[in-house]
Steps between C-alpha positions, in 0.01 A plus 500: 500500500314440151160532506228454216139588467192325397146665437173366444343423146243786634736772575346583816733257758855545515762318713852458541722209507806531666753183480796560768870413451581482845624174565426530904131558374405137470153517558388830330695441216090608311336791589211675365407789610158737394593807352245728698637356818847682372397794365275546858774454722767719311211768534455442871886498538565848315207648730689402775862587411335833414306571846809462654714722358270793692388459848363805667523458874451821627408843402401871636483873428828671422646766723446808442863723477593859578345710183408899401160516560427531112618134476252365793382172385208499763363859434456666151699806456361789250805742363471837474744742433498791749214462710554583820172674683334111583550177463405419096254132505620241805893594450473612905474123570782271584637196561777366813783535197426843343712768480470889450721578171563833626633428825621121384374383861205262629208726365329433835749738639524744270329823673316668190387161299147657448553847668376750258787734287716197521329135466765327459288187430443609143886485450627295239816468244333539204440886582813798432280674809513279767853375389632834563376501813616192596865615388498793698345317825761232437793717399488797736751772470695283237210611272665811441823318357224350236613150605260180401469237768659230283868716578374554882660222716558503886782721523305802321186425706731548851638824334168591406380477835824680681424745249130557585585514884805750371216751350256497788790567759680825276189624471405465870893655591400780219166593690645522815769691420301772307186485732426871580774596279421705144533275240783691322798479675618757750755629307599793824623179723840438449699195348554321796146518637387406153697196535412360827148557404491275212797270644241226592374503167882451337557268779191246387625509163857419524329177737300361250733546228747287673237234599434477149861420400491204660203398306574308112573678270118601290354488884783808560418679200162525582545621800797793445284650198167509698656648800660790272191537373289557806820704649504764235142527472489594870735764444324589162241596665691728782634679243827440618680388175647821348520743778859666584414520922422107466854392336615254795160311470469517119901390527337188735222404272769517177723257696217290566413474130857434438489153707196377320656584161832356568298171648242460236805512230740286678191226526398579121867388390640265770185302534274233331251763382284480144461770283138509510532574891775702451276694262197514746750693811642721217161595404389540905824701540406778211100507557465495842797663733447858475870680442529900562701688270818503671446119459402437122834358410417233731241364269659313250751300813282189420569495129670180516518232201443156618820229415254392192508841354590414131750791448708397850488142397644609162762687670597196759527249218699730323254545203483892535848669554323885456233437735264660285193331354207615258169393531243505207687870472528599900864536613594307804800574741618285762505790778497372876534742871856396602312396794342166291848522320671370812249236578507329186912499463469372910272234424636363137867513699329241803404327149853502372345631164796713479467549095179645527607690736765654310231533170266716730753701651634587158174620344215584788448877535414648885486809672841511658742382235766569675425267787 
């Protein structure tokens, strides 16, 4: 559609001429149009086309979601890093949606939020005080294997509480059985009525140590090391370990030890297990079981290398044929207990990894070479 222009000899009017080619346009073949007029309605049609690309039709306040009380957006929250005698500013106030940090519940039902000694309402993350705490409220007795929560799932949290209810119940056996007894053993009763005394006790182990084979495979580590552990500290304290006119007990508690060991290993090899947590039980094992003298030997049973051990991976790929390795100037042996010696040649057999096999078998060093 051409178009021309024409302006005024005073250069204040300007109009348009436009001159149509449409041959159906008969009678507006002409038309002149006022600039003003064009420039007013483009304006008025931009306006428009912008207006409705945003129509608000309704709005209200957002809902409030589940938070730690340090995050309330309703009520200010002051830090403070180990304050725990009274609430510190309005932190004792709350909202429907805040939670205690400590007890990672509804703060409204959390029984010490301002109580003084605890005041949990000052609880935040930022703070290595209260987050201890809130591990070792959260955690419970699977503090003591120096877990974090990030490796805590639901299986460790069942085993965790088997294992609590496991403690309170020994301990309740223990104090029956020695209630208005001395609390050294009496060594002048013989074997047999030494045994049926303390037969309960055996009895309650050897239950929960087969409830917790049925459990996976971390969830049943857990469980075997903290019952040895509350087992032998028991008869620590009886003063039983070590004394000739207690053998058949001692002989009892040994075998007991025995089945956790051989469990614990068998789990450590045959199953899914990381080296970090295969670290953390080793660690458990050594710190916290108590072992008498006749047991010492028994300490070093949960020595095992994990199947990303670099000097056993060396050996499997057949990299290292001596099964030695230095490093920066230690000198490393590949030594197993023939006990973890037979799990690994069981399992890499189901594997059909019969070459590694043969590589291990050729250069690993154990306690019973003959077998």
């Amino acid at each position: 559609m051409p178009y021309r222009s024409m302006m005024g000899t005073s250069g204040k009017s300007e109009e348009i001429i436009i001159l149509s080619d449409d041959e159906d346009d008969k009678d507006t073949s002409c038309l002149i149009v006022e600039v003003e007029a064009v420039k007013k309605t483009d304006c008025a049609l931009l306006v428009s086309s912008q207006d409705e690309d945003l129509v608000v039709t309704f709005a209200r306040r957002a809902d409030v979601l589940p938070h730690a009380r340090y995050d309330c957006p309703i009520h200010p929250f002051t830090p403070a890093d180990s304050e725990t005698s009274a609430p510190v500013a309005d932190n004792q106030l709350i909202c429907d949606q805040c939670f205690c940090y400590i007890c990672d519940k509804l703060a409204s039902s959390c029984g010490v939020w301002c109580h003084s000694g605890t005041c949990h309402c000052n609880s935040h993350n930022k703070s290595d005080f209260w987050t201890s705490i809130r591990n070792s409220s959260l955690l419970g007795e699977l503090q003591r294997f120096n877990f974090t929560l990030s490796e805590v799932d639901c299986h460790l949290r069942n085993a965790d509480a088997m294992l609590q209810t496991f403690r309170r119940e020994l301990s309740a056996l223990f104090s029956s059985i020695t209630l208005n007894q001395p609390l050294l053993p009496d060594y002048s009763m013989n074997q047999q009525d030494l045994g049926s005394r303390y037969g309960p006790v055996f009895e309650w182990v050897t239950l929960f140590l087969n409830k917790a084979d049925k459990q996976n495979s971390r969830a049943a580590t857990i469980m075997h090391l903290g019952a040895a552990e509350e087992l032998m500290r028991h008869f620590q304290v009886l003063g039983f370990m070590g004394s000739s006119s207690t053998d058949t007990t001692s002989e009892t508690i040994i075998m007991l030890l025995h089945r956790v060991i051989s469990s614990v290993q068998r789990h450590m090899v045959m199953a899914d297990i990381t080296p970090l947590f295969m670290h953390k039980l080793q660690v458990f094992y050594q710190s916290r079981i108590c072992f008498p003298a006749e047991t010492s030997a028994l300490k070093n049973s949960l020595c095992v290398r994990s199947w990303e051990d670099v000097l056993l991976v060396s050996v499997l790929k057949g990299q290292n044929v001596s099964g030695v390795r230095k490093d920066k100037g230690k000198k490393d042996v590949l030594i197993e207990t023939i006990s973890v010696v037979l799990l690994r040649t069981e399992l890499l057999q189901r594997q059909c990894r019969y070459r590694e096999v043969c590589r291990y078998l050729r250069v690993v060093l154990t306690d019973n070479p003959k077998l």
